[in-house]
HTML snippet that shows the backbone in 3Dmol.js (N, CA, C, O; Angstrom):
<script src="https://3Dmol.org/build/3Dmol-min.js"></script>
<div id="view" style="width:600px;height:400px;position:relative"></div>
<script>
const pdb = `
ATOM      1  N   UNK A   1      -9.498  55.284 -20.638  1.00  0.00           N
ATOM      2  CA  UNK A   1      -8.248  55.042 -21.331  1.00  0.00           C
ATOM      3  C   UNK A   1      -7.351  54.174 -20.451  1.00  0.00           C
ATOM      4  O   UNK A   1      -7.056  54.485 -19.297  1.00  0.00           O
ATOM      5  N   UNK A   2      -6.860  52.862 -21.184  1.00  0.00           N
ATOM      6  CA  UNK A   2      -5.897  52.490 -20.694  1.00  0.00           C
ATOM      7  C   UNK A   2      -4.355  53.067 -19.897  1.00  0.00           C
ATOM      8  O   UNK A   2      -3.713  54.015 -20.347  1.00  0.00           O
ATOM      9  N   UNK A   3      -4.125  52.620 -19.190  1.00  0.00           N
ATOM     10  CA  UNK A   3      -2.717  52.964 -18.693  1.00  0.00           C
ATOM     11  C   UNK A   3      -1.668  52.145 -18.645  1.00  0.00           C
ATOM     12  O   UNK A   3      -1.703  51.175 -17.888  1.00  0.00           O
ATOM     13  N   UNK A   4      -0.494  52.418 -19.495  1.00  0.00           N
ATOM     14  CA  UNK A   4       0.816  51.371 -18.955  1.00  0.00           C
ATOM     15  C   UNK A   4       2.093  52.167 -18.461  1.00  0.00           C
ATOM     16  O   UNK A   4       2.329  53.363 -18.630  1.00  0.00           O
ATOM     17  N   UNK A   5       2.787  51.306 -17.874  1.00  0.00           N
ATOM     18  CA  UNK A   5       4.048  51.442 -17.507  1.00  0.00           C
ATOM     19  C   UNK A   5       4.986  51.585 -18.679  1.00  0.00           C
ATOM     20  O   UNK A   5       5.862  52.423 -18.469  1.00  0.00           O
ATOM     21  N   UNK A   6       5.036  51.036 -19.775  1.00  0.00           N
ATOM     22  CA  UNK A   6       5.901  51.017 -21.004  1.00  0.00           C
ATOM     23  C   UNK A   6       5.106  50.224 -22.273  1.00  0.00           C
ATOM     24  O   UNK A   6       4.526  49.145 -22.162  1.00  0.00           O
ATOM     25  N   UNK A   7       5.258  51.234 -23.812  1.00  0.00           N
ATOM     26  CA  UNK A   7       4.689  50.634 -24.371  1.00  0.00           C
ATOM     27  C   UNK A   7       5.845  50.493 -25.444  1.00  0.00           C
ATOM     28  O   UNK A   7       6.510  51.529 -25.444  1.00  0.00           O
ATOM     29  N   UNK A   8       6.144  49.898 -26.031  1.00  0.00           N
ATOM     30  CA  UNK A   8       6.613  48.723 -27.200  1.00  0.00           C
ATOM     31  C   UNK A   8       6.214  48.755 -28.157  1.00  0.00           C
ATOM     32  O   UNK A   8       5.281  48.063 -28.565  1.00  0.00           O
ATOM     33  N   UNK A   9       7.048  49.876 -28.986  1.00  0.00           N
ATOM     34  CA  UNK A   9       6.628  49.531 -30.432  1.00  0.00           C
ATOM     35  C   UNK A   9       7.638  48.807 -31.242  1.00  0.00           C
ATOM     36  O   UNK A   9       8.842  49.047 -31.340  1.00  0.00           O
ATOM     37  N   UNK A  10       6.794  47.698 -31.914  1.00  0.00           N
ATOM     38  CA  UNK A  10       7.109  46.769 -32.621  1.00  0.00           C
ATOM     39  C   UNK A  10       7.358  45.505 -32.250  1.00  0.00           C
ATOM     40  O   UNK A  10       7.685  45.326 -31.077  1.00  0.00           O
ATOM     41  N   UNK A  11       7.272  44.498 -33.044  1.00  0.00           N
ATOM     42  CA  UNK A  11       6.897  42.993 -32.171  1.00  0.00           C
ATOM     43  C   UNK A  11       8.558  41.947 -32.505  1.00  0.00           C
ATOM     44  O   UNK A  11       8.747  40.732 -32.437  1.00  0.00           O
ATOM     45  N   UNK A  12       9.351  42.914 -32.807  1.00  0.00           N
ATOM     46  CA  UNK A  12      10.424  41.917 -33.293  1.00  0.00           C
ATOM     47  C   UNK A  12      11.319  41.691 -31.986  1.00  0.00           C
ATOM     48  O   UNK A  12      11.107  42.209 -30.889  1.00  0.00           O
ATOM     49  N   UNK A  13      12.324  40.850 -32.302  1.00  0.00           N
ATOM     50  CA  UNK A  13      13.225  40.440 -31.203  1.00  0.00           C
ATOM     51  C   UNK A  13      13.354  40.797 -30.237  1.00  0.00           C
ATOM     52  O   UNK A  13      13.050  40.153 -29.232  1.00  0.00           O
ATOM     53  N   UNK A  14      14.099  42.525 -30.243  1.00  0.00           N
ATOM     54  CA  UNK A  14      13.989  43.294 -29.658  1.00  0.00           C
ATOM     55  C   UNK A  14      13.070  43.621 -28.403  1.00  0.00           C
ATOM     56  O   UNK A  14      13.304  43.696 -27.197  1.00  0.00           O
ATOM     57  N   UNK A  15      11.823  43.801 -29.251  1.00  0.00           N
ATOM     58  CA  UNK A  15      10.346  44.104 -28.637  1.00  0.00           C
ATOM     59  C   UNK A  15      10.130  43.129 -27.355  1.00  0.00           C
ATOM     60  O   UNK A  15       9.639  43.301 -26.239  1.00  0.00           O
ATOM     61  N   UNK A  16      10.721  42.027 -28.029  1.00  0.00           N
ATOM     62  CA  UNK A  16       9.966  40.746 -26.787  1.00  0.00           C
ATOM     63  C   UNK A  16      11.519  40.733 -25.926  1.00  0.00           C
ATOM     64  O   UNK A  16      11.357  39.841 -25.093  1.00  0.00           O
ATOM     65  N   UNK A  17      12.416  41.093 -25.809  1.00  0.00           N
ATOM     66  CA  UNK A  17      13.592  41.160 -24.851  1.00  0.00           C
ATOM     67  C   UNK A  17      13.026  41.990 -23.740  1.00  0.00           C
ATOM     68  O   UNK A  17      12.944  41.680 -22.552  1.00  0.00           O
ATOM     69  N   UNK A  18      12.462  43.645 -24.617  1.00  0.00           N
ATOM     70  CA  UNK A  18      12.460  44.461 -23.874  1.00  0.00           C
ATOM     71  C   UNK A  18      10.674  44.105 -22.543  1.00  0.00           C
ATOM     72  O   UNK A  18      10.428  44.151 -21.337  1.00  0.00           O
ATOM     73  N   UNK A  19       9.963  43.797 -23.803  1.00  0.00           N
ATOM     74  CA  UNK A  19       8.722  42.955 -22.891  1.00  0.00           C
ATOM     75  C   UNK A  19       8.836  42.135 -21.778  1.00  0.00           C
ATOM     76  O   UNK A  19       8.037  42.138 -20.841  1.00  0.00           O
ATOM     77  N   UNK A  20      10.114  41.223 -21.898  1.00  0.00           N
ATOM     78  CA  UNK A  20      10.308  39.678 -21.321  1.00  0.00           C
ATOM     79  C   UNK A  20      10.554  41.114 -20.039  1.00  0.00           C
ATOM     80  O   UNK A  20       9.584  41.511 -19.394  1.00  0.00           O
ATOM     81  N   UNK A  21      11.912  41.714 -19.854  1.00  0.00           N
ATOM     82  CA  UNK A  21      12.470  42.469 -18.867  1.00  0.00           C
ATOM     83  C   UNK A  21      11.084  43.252 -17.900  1.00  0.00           C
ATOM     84  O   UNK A  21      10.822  43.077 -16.710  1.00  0.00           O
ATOM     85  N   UNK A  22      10.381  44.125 -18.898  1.00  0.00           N
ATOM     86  CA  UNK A  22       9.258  44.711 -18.683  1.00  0.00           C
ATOM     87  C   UNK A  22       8.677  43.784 -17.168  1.00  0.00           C
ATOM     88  O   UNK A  22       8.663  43.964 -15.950  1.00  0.00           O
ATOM     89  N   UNK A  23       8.352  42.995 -17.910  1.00  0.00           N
ATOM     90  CA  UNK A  23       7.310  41.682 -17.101  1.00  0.00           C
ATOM     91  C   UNK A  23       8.134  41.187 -15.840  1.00  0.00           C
ATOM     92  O   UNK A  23       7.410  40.960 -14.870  1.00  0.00           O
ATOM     93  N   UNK A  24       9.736  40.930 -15.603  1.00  0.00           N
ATOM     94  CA  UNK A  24      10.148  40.823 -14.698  1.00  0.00           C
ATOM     95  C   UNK A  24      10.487  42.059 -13.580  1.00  0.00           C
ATOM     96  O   UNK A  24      11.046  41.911 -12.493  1.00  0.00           O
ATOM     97  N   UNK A  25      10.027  43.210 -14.121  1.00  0.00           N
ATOM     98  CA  UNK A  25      10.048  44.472 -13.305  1.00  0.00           C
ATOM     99  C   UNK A  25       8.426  44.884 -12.778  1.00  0.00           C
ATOM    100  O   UNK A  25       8.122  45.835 -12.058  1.00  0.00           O
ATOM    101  N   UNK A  26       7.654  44.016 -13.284  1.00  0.00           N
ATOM    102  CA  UNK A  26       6.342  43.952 -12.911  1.00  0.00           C
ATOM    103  C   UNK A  26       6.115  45.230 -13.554  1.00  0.00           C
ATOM    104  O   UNK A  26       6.057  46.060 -12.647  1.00  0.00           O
ATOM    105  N   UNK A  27       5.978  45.722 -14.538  1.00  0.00           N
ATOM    106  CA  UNK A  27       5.845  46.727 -15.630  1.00  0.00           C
ATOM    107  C   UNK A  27       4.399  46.425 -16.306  1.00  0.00           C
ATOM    108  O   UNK A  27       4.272  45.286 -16.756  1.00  0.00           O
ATOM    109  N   UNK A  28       3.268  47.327 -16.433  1.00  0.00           N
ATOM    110  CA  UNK A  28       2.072  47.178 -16.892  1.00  0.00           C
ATOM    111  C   UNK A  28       2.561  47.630 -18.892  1.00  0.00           C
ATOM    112  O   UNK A  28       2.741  48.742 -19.389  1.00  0.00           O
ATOM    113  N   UNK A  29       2.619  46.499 -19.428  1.00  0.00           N
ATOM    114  CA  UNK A  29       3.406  46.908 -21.289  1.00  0.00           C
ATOM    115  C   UNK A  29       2.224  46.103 -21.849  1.00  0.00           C
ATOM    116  O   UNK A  29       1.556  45.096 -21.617  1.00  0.00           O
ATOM    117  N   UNK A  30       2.374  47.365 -22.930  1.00  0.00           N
ATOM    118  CA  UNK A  30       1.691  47.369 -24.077  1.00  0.00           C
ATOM    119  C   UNK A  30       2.576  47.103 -25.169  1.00  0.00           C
ATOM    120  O   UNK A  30       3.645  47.713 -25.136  1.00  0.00           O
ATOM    121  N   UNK A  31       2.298  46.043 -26.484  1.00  0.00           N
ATOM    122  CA  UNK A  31       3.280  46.051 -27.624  1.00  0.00           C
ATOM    123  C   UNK A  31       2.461  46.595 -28.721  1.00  0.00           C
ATOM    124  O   UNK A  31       1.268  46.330 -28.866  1.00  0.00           O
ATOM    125  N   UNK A  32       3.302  47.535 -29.656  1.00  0.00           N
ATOM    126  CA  UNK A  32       2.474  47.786 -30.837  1.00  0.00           C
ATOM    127  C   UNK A  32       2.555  47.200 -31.855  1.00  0.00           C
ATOM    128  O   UNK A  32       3.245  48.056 -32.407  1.00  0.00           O
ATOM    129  N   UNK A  33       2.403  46.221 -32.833  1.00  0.00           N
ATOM    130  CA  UNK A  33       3.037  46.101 -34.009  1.00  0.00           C
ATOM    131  C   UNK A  33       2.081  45.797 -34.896  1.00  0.00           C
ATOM    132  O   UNK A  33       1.113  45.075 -34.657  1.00  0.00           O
ATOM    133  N   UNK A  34       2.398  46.491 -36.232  1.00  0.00           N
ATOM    134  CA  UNK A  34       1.874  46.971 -37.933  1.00  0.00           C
ATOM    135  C   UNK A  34       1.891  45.960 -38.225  1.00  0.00           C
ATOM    136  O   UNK A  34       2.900  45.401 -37.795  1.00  0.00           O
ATOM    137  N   UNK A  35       1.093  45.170 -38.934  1.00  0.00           N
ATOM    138  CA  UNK A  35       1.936  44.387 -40.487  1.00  0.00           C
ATOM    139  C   UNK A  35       2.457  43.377 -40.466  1.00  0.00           C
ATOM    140  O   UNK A  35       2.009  42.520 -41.227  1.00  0.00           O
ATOM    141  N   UNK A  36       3.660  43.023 -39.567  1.00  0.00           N
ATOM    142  CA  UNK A  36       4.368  42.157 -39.505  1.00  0.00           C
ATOM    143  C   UNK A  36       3.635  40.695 -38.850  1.00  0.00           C
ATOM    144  O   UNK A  36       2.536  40.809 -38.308  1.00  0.00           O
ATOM    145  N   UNK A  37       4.330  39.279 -38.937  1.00  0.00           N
ATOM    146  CA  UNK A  37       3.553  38.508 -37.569  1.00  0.00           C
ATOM    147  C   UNK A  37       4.907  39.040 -37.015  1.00  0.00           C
ATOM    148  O   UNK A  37       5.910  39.556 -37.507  1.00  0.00           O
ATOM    149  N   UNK A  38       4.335  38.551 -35.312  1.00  0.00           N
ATOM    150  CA  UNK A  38       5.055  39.275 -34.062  1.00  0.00           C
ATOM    151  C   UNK A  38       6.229  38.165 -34.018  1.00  0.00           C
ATOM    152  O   UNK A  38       6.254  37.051 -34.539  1.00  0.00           O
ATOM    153  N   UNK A  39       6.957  38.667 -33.420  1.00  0.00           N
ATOM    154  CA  UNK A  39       8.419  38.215 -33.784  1.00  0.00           C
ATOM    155  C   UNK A  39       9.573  38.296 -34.605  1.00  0.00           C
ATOM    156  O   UNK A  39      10.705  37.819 -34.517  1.00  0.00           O
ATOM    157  N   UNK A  40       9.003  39.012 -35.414  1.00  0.00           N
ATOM    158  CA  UNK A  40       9.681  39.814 -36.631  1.00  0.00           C
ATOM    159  C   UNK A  40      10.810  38.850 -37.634  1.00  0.00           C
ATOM    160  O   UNK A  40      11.238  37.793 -37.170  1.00  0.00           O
ATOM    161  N   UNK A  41      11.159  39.232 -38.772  1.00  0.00           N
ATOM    162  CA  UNK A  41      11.573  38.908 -39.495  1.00  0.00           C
ATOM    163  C   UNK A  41      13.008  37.798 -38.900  1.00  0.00           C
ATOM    164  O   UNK A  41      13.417  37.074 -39.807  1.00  0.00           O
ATOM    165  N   UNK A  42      13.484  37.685 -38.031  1.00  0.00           N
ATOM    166  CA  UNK A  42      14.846  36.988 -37.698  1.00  0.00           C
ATOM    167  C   UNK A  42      14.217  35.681 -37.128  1.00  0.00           C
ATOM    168  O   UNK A  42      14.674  34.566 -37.380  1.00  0.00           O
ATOM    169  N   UNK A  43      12.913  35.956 -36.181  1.00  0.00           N
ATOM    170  CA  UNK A  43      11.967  35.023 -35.946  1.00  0.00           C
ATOM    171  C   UNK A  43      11.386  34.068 -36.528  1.00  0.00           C
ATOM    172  O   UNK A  43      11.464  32.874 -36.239  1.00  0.00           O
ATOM    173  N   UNK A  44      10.492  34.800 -37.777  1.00  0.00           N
ATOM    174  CA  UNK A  44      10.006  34.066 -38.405  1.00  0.00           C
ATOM    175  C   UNK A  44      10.564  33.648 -39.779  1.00  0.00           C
ATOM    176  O   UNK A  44      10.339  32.478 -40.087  1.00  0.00           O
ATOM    177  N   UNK A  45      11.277  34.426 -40.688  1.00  0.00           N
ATOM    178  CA  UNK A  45      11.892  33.652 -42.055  1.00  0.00           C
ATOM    179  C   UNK A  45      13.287  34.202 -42.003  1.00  0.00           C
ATOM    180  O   UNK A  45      13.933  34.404 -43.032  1.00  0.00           O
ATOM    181  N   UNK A  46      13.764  34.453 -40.752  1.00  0.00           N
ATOM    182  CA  UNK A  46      15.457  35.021 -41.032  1.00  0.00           C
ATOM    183  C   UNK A  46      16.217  34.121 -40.354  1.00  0.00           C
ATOM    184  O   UNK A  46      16.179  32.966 -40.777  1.00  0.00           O
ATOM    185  N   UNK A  47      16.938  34.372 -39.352  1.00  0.00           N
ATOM    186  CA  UNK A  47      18.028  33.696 -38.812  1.00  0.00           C
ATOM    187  C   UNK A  47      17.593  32.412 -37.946  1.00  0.00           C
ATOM    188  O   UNK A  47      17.941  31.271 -38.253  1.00  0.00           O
ATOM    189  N   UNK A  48      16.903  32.680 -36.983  1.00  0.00           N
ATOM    190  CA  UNK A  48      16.070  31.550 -36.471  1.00  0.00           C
ATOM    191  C   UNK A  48      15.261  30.574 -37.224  1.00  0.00           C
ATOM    192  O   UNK A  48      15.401  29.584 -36.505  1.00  0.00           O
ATOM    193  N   UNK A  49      14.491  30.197 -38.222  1.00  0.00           N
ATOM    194  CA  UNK A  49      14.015  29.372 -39.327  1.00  0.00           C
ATOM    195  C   UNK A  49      14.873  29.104 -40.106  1.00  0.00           C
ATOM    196  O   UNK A  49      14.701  27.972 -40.560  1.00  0.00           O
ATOM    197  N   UNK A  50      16.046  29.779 -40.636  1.00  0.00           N
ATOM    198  CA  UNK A  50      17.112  29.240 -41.581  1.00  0.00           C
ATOM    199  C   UNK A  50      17.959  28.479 -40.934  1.00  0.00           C
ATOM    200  O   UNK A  50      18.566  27.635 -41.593  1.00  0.00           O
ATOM    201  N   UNK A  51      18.296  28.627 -38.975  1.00  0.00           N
ATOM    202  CA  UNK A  51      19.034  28.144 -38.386  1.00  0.00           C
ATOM    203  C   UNK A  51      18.811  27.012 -38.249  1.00  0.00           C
ATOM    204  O   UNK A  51      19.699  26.257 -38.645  1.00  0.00           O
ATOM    205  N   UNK A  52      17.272  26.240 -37.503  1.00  0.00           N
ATOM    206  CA  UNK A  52      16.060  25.368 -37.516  1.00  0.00           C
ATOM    207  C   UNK A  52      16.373  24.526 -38.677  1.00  0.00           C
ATOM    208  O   UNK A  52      16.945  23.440 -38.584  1.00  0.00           O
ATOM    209  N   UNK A  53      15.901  25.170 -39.989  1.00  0.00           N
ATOM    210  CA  UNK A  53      16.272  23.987 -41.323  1.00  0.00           C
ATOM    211  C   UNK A  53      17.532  23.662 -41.347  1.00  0.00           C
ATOM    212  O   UNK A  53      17.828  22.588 -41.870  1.00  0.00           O
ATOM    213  N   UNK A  54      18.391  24.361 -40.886  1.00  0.00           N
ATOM    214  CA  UNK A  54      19.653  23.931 -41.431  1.00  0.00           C
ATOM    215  C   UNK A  54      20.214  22.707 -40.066  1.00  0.00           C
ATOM    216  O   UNK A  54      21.220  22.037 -40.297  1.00  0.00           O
ATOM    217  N   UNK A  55      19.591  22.561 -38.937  1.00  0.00           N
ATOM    218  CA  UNK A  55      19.658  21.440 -37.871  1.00  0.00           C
ATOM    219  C   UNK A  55      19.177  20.316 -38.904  1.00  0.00           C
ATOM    220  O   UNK A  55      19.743  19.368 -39.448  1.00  0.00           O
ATOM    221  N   UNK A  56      17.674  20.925 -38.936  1.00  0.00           N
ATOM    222  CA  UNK A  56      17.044  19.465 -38.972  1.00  0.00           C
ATOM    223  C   UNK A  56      17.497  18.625 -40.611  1.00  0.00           C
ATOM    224  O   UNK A  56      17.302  17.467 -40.978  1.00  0.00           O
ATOM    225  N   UNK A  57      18.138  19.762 -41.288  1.00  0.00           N
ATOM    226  CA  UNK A  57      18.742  18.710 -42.267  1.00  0.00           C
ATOM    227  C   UNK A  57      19.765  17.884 -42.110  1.00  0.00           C
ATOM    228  O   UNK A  57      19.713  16.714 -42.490  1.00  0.00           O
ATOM    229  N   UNK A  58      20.774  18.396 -41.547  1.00  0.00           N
ATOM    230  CA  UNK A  58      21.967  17.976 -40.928  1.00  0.00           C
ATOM    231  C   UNK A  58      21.555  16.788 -40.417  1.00  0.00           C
ATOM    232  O   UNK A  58      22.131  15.748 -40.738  1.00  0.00           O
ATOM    233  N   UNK A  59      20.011  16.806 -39.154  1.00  0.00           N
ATOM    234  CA  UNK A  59      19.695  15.527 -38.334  1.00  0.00           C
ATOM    235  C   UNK A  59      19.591  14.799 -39.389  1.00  0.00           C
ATOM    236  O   UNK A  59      20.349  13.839 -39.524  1.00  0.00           O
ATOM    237  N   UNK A  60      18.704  15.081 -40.280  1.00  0.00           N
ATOM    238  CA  UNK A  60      18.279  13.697 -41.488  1.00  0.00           C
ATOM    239  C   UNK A  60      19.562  13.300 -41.911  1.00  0.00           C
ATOM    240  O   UNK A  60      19.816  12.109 -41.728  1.00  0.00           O
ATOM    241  N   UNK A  61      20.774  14.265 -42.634  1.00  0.00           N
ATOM    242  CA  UNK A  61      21.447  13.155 -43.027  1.00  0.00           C
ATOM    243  C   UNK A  61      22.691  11.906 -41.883  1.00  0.00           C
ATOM    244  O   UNK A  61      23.255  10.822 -42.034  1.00  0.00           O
ATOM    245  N   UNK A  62      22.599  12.636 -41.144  1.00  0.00           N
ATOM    246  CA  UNK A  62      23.411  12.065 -40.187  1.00  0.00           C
ATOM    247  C   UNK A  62      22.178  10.501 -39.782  1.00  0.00           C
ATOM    248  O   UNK A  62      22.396   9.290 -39.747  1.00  0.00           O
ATOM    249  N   UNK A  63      21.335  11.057 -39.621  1.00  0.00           N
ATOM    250  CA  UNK A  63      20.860   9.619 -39.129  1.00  0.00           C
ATOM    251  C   UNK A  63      20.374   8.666 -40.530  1.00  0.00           C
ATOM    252  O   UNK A  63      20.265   7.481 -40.217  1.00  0.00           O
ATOM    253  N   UNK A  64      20.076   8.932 -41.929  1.00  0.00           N
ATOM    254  CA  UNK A  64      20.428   8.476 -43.126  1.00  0.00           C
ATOM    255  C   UNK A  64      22.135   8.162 -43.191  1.00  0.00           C
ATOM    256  O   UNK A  64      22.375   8.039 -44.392  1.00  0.00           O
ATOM    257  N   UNK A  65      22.975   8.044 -42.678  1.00  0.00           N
ATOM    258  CA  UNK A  65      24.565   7.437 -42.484  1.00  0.00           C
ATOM    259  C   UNK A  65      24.305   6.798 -41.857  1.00  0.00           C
ATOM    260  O   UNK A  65      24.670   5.686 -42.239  1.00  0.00           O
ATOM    261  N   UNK A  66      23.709   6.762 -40.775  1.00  0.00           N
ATOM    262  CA  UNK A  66      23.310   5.453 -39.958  1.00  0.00           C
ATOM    263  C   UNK A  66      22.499   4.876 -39.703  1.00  0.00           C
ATOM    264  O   UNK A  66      21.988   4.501 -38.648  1.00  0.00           O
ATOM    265  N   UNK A  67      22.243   4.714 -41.100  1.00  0.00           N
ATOM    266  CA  UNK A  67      20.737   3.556 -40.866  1.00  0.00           C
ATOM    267  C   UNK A  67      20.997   2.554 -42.044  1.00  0.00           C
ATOM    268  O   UNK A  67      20.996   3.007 -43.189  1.00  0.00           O
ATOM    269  N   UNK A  68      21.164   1.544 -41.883  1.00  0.00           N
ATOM    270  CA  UNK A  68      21.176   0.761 -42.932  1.00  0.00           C
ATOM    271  C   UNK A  68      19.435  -0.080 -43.403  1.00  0.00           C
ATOM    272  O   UNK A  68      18.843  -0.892 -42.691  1.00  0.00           O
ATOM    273  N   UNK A  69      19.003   0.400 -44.665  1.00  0.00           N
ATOM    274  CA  UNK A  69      17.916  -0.001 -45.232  1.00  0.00           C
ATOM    275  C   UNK A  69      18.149  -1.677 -45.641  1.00  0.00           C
ATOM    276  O   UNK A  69      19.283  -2.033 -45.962  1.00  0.00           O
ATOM    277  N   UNK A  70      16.916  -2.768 -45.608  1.00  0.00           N
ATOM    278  CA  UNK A  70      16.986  -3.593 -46.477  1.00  0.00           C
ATOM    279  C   UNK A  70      17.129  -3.636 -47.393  1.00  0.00           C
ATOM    280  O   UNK A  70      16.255  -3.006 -47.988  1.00  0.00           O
ATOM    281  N   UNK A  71      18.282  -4.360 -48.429  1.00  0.00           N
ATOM    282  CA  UNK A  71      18.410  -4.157 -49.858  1.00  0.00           C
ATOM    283  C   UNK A  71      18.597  -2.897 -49.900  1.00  0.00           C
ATOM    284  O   UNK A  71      17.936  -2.446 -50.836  1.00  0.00           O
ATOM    285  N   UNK A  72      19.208  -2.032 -49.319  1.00  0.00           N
ATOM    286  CA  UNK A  72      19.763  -0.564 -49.653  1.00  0.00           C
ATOM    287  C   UNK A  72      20.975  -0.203 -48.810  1.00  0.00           C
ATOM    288  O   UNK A  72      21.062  -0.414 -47.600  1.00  0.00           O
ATOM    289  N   UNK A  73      21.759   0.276 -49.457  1.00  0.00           N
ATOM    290  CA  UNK A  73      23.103   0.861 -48.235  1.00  0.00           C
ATOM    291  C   UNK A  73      22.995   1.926 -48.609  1.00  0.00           C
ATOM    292  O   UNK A  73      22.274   2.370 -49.502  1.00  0.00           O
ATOM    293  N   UNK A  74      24.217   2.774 -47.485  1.00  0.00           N
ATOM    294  CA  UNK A  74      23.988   4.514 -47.450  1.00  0.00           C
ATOM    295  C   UNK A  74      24.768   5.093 -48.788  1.00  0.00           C
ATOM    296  O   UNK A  74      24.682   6.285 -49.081  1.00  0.00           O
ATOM    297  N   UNK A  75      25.569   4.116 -49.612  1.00  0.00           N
ATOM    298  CA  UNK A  75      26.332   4.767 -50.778  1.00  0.00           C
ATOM    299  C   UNK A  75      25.158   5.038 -51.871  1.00  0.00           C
ATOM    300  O   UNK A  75      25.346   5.899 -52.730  1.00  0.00           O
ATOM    301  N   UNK A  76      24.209   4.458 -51.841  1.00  0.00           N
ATOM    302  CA  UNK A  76      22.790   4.581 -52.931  1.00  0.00           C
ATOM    303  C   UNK A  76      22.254   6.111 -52.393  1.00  0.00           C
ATOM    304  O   UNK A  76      21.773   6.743 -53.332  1.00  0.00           O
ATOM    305  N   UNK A  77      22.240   6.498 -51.714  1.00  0.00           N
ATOM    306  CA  UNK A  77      22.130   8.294 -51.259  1.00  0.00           C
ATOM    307  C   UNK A  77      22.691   9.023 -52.267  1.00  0.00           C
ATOM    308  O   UNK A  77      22.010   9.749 -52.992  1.00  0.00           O
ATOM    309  N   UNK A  78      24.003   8.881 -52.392  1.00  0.00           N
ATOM    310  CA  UNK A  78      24.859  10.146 -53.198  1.00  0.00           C
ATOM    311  C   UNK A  78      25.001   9.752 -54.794  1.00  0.00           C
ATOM    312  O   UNK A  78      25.669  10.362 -55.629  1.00  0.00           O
ATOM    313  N   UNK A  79      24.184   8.554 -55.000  1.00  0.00           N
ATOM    314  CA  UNK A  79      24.483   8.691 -56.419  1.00  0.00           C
ATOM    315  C   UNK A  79      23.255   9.460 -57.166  1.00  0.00           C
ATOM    316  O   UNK A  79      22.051   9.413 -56.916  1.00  0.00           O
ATOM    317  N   UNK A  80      24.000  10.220 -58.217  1.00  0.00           N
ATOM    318  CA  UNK A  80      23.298  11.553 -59.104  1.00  0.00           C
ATOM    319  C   UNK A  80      22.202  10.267 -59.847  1.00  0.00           C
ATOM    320  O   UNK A  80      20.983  10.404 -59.748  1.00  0.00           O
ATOM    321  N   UNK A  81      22.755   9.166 -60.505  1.00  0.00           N
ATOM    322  CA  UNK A  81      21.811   8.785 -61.541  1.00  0.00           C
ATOM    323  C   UNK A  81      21.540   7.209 -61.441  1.00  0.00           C
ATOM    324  O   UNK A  81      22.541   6.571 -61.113  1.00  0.00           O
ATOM    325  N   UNK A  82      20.522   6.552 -61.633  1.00  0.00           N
ATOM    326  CA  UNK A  82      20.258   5.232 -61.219  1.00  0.00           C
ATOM    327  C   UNK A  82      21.481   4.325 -62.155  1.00  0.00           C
ATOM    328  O   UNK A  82      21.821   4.600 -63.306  1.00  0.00           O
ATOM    329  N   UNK A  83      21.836   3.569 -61.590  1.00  0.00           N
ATOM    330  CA  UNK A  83      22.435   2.416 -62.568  1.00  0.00           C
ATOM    331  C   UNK A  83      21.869   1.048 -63.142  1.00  0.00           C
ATOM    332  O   UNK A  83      22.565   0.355 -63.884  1.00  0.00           O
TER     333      UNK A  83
END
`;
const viewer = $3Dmol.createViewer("view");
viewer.addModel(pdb, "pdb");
viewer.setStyle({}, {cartoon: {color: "spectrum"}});
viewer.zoomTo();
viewer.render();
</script>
């Protein structure tokens, strides 16, 4: 049978704070986690991925303001319907 110093249940945020610390105390850790992918929900489709899209849209339009296309300017962006 294995032996650890601290085991970790669950793979979310949390989990990997308390792991990261673990590992700088030279701590022999085990993580447990069910079901989930590891990193848990804030990780993977919550706050961190909503935070991520919401950069990299921002980047697109900011650098779409400053880019001028051939035969296209940036006011052709915001219009709803062709003319």
């Amino acid at each position: 049978m294995r032996e650890f110093d601290l085991v970790i249940i669950g793979g979310g945020d949390g989990a990997f704070g308390a792991a990261i610390r673990a590992n700088e105390l030279h701590a022999k850790t085990a993580m447990i986690n069910g079901g989930l992918p590891i990193g848990g929900t804030c990780v993977n489709v919550g706050c961190v991925s909503s935070k991520t899209l919401l950069y990299e849209a921002c980047s697109c339009l900011r650098w779409s303001l400053n880019v001028v296309y051939s035969g296209m300017d940036e006011s052709s962006l915001f219009r709803s319907s062709p003319n």
